[in-house]
C-alpha positions as CSV (number, residue, x, y, z in Angstrom):
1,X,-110.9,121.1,57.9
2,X,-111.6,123.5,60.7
3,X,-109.4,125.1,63.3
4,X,-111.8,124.7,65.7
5,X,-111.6,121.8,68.4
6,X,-113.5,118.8,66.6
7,X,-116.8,118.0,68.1
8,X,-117.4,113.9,67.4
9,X,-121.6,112.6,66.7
10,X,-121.3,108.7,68.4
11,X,-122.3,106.5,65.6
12,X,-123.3,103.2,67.6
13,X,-121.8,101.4,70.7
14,X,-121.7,97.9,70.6
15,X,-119.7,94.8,72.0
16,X,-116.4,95.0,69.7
17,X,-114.3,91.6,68.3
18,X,-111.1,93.8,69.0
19,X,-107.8,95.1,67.3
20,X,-108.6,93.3,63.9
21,X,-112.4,94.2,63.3
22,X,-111.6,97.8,64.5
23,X,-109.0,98.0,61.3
24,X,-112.1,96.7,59.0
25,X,-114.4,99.7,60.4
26,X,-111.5,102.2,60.1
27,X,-110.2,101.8,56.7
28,X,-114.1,102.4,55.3
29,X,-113.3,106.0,55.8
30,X,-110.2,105.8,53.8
31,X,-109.8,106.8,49.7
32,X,-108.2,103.4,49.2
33,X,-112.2,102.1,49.3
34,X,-113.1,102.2,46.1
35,X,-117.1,101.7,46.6
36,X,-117.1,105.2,49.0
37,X,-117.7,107.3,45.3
38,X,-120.6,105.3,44.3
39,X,-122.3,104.5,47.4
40,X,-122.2,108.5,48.1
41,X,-120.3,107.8,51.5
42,X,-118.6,111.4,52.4
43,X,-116.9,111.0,55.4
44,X,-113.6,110.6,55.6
45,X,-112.8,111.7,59.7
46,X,-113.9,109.3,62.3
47,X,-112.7,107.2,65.7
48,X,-113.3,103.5,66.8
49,X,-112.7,103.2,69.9
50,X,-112.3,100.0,72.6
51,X,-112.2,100.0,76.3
52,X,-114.0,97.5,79.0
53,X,-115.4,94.9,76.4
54,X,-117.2,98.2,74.4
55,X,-116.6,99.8,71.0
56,X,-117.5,103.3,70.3
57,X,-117.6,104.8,66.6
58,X,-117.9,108.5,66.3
59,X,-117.8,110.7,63.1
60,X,-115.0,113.2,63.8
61,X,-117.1,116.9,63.4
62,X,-120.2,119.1,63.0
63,X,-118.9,120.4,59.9
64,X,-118.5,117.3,57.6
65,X,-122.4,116.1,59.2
66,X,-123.4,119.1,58.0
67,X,-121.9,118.5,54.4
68,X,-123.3,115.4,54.4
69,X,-126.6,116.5,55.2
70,X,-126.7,119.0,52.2
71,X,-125.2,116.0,50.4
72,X,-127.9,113.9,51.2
73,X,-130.8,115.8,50.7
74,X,-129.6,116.3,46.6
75,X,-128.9,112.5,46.7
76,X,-132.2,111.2,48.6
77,X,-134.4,114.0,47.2
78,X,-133.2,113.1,43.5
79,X,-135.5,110.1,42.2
80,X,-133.0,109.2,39.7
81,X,-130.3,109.2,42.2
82,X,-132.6,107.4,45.3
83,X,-132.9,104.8,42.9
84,X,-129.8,104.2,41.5
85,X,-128.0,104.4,45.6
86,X,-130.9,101.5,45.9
87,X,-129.8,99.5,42.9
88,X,-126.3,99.5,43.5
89,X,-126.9,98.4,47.3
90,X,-129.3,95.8,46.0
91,X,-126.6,94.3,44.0
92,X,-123.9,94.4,46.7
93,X,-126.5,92.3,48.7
94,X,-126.9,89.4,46.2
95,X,-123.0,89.2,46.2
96,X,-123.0,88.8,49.5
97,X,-125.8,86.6,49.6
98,X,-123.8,84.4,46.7
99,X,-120.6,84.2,49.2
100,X,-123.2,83.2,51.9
101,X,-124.0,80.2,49.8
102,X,-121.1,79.3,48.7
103,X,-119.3,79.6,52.5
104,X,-122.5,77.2,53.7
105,X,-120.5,74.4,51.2
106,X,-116.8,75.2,52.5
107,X,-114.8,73.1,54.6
108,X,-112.5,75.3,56.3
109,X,-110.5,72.5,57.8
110,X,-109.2,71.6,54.5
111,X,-107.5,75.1,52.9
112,X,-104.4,75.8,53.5
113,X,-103.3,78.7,55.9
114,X,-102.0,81.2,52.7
115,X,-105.5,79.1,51.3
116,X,-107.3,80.9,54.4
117,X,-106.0,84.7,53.7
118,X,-106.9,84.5,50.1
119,X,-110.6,83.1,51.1
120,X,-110.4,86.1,53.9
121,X,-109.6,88.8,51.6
122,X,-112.0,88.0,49.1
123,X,-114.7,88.3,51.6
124,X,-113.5,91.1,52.8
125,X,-114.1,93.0,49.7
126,X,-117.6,91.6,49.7
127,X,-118.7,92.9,53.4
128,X,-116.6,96.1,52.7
129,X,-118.9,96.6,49.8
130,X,-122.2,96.4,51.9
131,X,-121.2,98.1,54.8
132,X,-120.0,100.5,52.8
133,X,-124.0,101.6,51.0
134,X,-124.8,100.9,55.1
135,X,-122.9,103.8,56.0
136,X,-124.0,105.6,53.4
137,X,-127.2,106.0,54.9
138,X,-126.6,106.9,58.3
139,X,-128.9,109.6,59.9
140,X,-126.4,112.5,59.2
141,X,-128.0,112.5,55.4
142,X,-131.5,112.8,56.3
143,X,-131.2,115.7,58.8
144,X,-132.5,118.3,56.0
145,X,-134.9,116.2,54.5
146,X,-136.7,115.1,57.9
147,X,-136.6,118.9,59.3
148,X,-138.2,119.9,55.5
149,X,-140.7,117.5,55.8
150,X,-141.4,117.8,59.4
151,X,-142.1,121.7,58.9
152,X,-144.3,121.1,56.1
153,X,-146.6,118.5,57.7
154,X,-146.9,120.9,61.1
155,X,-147.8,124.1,59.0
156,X,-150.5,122.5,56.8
157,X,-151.7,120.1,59.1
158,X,-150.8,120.7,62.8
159,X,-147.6,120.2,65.6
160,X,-149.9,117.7,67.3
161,X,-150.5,115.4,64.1
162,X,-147.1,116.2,62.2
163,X,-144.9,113.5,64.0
164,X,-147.8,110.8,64.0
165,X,-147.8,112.0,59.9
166,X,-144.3,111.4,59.5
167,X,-144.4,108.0,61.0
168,X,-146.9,106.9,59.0
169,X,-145.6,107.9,55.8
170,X,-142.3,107.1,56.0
171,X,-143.0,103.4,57.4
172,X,-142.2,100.6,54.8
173,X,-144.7,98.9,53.3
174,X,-142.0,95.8,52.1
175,X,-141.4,92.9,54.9
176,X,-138.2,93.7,56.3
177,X,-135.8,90.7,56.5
178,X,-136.5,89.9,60.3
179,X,-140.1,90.0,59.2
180,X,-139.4,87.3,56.6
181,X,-137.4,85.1,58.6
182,X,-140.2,85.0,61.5
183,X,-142.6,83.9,58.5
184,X,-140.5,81.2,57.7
185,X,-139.8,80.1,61.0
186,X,-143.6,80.4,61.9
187,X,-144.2,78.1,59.1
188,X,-141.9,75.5,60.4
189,X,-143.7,75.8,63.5
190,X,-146.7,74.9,62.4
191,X,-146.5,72.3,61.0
192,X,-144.2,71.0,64.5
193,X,-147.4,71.4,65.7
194,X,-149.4,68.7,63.6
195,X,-147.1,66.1,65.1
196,X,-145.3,67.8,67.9
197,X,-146.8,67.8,71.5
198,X,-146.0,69.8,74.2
199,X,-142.1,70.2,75.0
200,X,-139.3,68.3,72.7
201,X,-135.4,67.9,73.0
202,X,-133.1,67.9,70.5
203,X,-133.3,64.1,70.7
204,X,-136.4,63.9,70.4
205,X,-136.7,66.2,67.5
206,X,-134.1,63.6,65.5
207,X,-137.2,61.3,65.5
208,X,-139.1,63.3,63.2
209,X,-136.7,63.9,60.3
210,X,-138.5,66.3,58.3
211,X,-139.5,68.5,60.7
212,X,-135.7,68.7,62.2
213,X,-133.9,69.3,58.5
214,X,-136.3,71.9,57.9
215,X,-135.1,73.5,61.7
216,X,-131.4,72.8,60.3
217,X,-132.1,74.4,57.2
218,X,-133.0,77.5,58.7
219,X,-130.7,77.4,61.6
220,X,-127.9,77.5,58.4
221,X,-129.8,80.5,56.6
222,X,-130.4,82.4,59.4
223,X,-127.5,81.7,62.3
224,X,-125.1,84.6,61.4
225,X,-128.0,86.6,63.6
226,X,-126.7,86.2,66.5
227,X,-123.1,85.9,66.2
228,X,-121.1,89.0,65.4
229,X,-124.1,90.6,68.0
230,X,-123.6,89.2,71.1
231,X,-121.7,85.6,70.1
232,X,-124.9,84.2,70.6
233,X,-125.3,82.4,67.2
234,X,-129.0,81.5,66.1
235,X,-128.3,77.5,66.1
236,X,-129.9,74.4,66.2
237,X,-129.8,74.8,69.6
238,X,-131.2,78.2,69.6
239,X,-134.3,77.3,67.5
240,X,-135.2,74.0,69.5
241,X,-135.7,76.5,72.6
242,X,-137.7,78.5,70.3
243,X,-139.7,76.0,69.0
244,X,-140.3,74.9,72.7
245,X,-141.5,78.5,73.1
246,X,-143.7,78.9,69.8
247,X,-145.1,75.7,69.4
248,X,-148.4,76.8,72.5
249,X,-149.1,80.1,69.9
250,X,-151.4,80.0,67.2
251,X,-148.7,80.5,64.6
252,X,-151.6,80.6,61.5
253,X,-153.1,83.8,63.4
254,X,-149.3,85.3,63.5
255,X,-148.1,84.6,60.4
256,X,-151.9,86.0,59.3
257,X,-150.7,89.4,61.3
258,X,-147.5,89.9,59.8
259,X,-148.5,89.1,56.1
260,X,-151.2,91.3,56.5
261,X,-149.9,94.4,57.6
262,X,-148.2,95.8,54.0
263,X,-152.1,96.2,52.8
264,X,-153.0,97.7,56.3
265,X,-150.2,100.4,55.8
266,X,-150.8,101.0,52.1
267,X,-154.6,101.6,53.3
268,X,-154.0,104.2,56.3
269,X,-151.4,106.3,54.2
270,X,-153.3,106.5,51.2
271,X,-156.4,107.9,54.3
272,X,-154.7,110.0,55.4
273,X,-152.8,111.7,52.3
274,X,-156.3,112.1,50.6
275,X,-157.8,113.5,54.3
276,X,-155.0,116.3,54.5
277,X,-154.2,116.8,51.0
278,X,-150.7,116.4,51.5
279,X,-148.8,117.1,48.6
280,X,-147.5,114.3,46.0
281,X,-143.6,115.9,46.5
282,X,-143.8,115.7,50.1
283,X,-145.4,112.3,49.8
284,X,-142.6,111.1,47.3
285,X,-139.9,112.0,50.2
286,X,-141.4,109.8,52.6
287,X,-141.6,107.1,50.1
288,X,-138.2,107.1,49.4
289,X,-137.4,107.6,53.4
290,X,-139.4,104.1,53.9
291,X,-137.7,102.6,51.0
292,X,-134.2,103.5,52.2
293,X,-135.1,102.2,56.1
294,X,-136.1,99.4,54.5
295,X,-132.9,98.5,52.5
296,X,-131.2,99.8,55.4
297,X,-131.8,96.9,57.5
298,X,-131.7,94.3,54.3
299,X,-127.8,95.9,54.1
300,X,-127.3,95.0,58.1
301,X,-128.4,91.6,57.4
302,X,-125.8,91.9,54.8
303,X,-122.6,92.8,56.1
304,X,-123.9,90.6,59.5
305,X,-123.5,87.6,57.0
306,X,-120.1,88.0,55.3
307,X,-118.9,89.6,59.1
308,X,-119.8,85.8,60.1
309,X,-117.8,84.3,57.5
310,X,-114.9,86.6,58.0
311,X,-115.3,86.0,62.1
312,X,-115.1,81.7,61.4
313,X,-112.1,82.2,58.7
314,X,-110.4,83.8,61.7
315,X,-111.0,81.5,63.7
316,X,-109.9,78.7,62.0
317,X,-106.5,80.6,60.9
318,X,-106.3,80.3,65.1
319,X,-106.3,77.1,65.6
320,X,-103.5,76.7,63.0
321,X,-100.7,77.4,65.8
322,X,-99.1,79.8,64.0
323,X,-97.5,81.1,67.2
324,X,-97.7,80.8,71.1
325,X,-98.9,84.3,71.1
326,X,-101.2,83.9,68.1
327,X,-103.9,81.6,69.2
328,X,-107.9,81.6,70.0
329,X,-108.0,84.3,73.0
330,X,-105.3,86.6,71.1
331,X,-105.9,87.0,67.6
332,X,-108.6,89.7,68.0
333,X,-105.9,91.8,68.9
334,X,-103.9,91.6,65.6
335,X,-104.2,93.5,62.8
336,X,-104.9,91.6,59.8
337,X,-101.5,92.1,58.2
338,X,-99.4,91.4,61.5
339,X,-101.4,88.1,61.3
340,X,-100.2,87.4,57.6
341,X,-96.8,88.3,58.7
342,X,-96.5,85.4,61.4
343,X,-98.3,83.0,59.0
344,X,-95.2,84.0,56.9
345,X,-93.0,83.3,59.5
346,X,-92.6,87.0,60.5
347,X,-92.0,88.1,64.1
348,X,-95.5,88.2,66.8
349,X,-97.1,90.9,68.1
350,X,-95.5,90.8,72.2
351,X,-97.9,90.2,75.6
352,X,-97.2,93.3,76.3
353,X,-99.0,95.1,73.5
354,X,-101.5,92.4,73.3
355,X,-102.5,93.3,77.1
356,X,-102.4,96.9,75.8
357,X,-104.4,96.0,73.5
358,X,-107.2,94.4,75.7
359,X,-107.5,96.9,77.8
360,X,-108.2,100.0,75.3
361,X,-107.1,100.9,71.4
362,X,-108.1,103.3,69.3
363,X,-108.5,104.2,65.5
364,X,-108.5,107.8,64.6
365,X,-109.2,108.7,60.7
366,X,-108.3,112.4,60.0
367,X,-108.3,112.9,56.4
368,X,-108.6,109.3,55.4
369,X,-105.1,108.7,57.1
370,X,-105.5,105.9,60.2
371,X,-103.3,106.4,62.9
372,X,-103.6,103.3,65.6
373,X,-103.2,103.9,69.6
374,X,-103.4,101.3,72.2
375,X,-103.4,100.9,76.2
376,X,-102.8,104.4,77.9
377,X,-102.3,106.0,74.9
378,X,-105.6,105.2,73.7
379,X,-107.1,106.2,76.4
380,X,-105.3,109.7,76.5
381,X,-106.1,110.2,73.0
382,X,-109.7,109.2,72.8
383,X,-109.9,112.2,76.1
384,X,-108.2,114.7,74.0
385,X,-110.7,114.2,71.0
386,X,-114.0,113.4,73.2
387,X,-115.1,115.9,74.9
388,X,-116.8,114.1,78.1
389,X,-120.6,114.1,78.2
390,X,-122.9,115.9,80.7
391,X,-124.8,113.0,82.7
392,X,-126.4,114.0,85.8
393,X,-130.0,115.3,83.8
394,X,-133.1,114.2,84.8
395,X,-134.3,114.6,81.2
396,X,-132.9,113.5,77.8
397,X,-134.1,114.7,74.2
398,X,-133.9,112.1,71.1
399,X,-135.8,112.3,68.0
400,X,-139.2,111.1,67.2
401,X,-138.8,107.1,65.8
402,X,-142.3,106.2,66.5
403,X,-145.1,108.9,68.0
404,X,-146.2,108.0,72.1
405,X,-146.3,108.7,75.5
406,X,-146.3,105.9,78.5
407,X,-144.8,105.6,81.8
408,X,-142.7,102.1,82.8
409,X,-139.5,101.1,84.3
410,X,-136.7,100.7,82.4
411,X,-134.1,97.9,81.4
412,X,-131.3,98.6,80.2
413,X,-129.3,96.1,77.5
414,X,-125.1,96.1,76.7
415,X,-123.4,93.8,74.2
416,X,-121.0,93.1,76.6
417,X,-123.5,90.7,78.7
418,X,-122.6,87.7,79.4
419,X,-126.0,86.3,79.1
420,X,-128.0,88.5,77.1
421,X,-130.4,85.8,75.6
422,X,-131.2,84.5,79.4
423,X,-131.9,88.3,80.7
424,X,-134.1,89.1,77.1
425,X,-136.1,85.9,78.6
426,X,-136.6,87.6,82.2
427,X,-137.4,90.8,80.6
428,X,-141.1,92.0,82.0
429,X,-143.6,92.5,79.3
430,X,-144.2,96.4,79.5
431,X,-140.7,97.4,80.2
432,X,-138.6,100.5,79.1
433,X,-136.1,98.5,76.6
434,X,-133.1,101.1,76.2
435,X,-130.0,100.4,74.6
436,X,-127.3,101.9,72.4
437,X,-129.5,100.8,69.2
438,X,-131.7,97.8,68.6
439,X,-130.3,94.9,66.5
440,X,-132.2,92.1,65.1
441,X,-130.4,89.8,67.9
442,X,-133.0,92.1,70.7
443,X,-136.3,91.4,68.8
444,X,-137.6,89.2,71.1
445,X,-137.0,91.9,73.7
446,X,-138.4,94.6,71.6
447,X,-141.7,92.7,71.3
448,X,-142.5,92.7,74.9
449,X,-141.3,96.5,75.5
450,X,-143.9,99.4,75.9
451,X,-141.7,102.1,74.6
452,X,-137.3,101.9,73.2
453,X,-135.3,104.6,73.6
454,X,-131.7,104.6,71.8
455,X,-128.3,106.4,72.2
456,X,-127.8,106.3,68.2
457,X,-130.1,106.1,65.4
458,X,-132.4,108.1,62.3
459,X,-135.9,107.6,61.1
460,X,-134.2,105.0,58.8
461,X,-132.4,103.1,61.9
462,X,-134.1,99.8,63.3
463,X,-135.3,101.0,65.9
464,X,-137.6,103.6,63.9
465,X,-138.3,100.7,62.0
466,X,-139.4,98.3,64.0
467,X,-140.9,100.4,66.4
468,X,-143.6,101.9,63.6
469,X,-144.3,98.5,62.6
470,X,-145.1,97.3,66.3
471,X,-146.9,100.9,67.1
472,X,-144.1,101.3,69.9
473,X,-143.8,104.8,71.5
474,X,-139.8,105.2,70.6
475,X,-136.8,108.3,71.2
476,X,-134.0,107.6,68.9
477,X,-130.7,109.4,69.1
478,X,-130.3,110.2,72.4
479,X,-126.8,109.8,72.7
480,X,-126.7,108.9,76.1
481,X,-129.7,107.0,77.4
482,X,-127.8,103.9,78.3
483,X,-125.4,106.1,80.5
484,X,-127.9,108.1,82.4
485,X,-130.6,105.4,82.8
486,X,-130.8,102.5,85.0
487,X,-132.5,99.1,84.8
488,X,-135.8,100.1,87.3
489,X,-135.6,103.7,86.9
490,X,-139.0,104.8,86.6
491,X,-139.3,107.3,83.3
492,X,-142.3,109.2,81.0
493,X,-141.1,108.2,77.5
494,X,-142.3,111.0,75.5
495,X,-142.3,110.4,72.0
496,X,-144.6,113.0,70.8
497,X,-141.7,115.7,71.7
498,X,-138.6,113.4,71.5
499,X,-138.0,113.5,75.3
500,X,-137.4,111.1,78.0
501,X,-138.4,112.6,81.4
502,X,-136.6,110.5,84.6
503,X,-139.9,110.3,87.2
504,X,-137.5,108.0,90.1
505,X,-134.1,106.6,90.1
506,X,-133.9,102.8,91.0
507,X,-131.7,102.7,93.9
């Protein structure tokens, strides 16, 4: 460890579920996780912090990215090794696809409190599995290898085509899971629209039984989307709006689109390896880049799942009244074990530290030991640590997710929204979307935007993702986009350089 005030990298910002989640994210970093040695997750130093309805995770310094860079690049540039990080994830997913299942056919009602802590636990392990190969592909361990490849592609082909090279070569040719549920869902669609006309209702949609259990069947599959994102869970409710929506588009032509694309890929990066001569190594690299985005999302659909389970098990142990000052509104701000305790008969946590609490709390991991801080204290410590960022520039520098330049206005999107799904549905087509990071829940959002820019993220994040499939001008890893920019600040998204130039502030 150095000497040296520590210097924190901001992981992602998102809307946090309080004391008890922040635990879960904190004691990833600790050696008590067994699955950090064979997912090849190095970090051990970190902070989750909570103030004002947002969560902030930072790694803790410059040094240990820079070990897990060189850490990386022997893992990620090692077939043998690529592969075997893929299998292992791969295998963590179909356990937590198994729980998924099995949850689907539990009646929560019926277990027992101790019953409901034994159920928790085991799905803990589960989702600590999975977000466990999730973090073990975070941006820090592709630094080297991008740079590497970057240099190669502008010395034997040019600065002008290199970034548009990358893009292309490191895109995944696999449907990613949001790709697979919109196929699914199209599907469904169409054939509402043999015997559907126009609008429908719920109600209404009773009426026609097979269309509506196929609409409940993938509401089940898919409604842990929406849930740990923004609380917003992809229902039956949610998918009869949709439908509403979908059923005036030619869903054959779409599903045609999407289905089509892996050949279309394969096609142009096979063009224009042959038309530069690039070489097979360099190739190889952005194969396993793509394959690793790729998983990378499949493992956020992952740990989204079990985080649902775990979020409804919590829930339920709420309404067991356990305690006046353990209920629905208050148990996000225990700790897992201080929950056992009370369900043991122990002593509650008291409104004064649960206000604390509310207001701000921190996690710091220094050397896989977790200290916990809450109300001022967090606050104070969380100042001491952070150094404050600089936020009166008129121009921001990112890397490149997806190569472009356009002009547009800009919306800005927090998890801490009230109504994010009504404001997504306002959205202007040809907008600036900017947010911390894109998240499956903002897809409907992302399709009408004309460029993203993000605070966090890699060329493995979402947003590089989805961005190269849609052909989206996108800056990633900005840092602080979504504290400098404004919803109808005019900006020049320039994502052939990585920059985001502010043209006029929205007053």
């Amino acid at each position: 460890m150095t000497n040296k005030r520590p210097q924190f990298q901001r992981m992602w910002e998102s809307s946090a579920m309080g004391v008890w989640a922040g635990e879960l994210v904190a004691k990833n970093f600790i050696p008590e996780n067994h699955i950090k040695k064979p997912a090849g997750m190095q970090e051990k130093n970190a902070i989750f912090y909570y103030r004002k309805g947002i969560g902030t995770q930072c790694f803790y310094n410059i040094d240990e990215m820079k070990a897990s860079d060189e850490f990386g690049y022997k893992k990620y540039t090692s077939k043998e090794r690529a592969n075997d990080y893929l299998e292992r994830s791969q295998k963590a997913l179909r356990k937590g696809d198994k729980a998924y299942a099995g949850f689907l056919k539990t009646n929560l009602s019926k277990k027992s409190v101790t019953g409901l802590f034994k159920y928790y636990k085991e799905i803990i392990e589960t989702f600590n599995e999975i977000y466990t190969y999730f973090h073990a592909c975070q941006p820090q361990y592709f630094s080297r290898i991008e740079k590497e490849i970057q240099k190669y592609l502008t010395e034997e082909i040019s600065s002008e085509k290199a970034g548009e090279t990358y893009s292309l070569l490191t895109k995944p040719v696999k449907l990613d899971a949001l790709r697979e549920e919109e196929i699914a869902w199209l599907k469904i669609v169409r054939e509402a629209q043999k015997v559907l006309k126009g609008e429908t209702t719920l109600k209404g949609l009773k009426n026609h039984k097979e269309i509506f259990r196929k609409i409940k069947d993938h509401s089940d599959k898919y409604i842990f989307c929406g849930v740990v994102e923004v609380n917003t869970p992809w229902d039956i409710d949610y998918y009869v709006k949709l439908l509403n929506k979908d059923i005036r588009t030619n869903s054959n032509e779409k599903i045609k689109r999407i289905t089509s694309q892996k050949d279309k890929i394969i096609k142009k990066q096979e063009e224009i390896i042959k038309k530069y001569s690039i070489s097979g190594a360099v190739v190889e690299k952005c194969k396993t880049l793509g394959e690793v985005g790729h998983n990378r999302l499949s493992m956020r659909f992952g740990w989204t799942k079990t985080s649902y389970i775990y979020i409804e098990i919590i829930k339920e142990i709420a309404t067991r009244n356990l305690s006046p000052n353990l209920n629905i509104k208050t148990i996000w701000d225990y700790k897992a074990s201080e929950a056992e305790k009370v369900a043991k008969g122990g002593k509650t946590i008291s409104r004064e530290e649960i206000k604390k609490r509310g207001q701000a709390f921190l996690f710091y991991v220094k050397d896989g030991e977790v200290s916990f801080y809450s109300g001022d204290a967090a606050v104070k410590k969380k100042e001491e640590l952070v150094p404050e960022e600089k936020l009166d520039v008129d121009e921001i520098k990112g890397a490149i997710g997806c190569k472009g330049k356009v002009r547009g206005k800009v919306i800005v999107f927090s998890w801490i929204e009230e109504d994010l799904t009504k404001r997504m549905e306002e959205m202007k087509e040809g907008s600036i979307l900017v947010a911390g990071q894109t998240r499956p829940f903002l897809m409907s959002a992302v399709r009408k935007a004309k460029a993203i820019i993000t605070d966090e993220g890699g060329i493995t994040c979402h947003a590089a993702i989805v961005s190269r499939e849609l052909n989206i001008p996108c800056v990633i890893g900005t840092k602080i986009a979504t504290k400098v920019l404004k919803d109808g600040d005019l900006v020049e998204v320039d994502a052939n350089k990585g920059v985001v130039r502010k043209l006029k502030r929205n007053k």
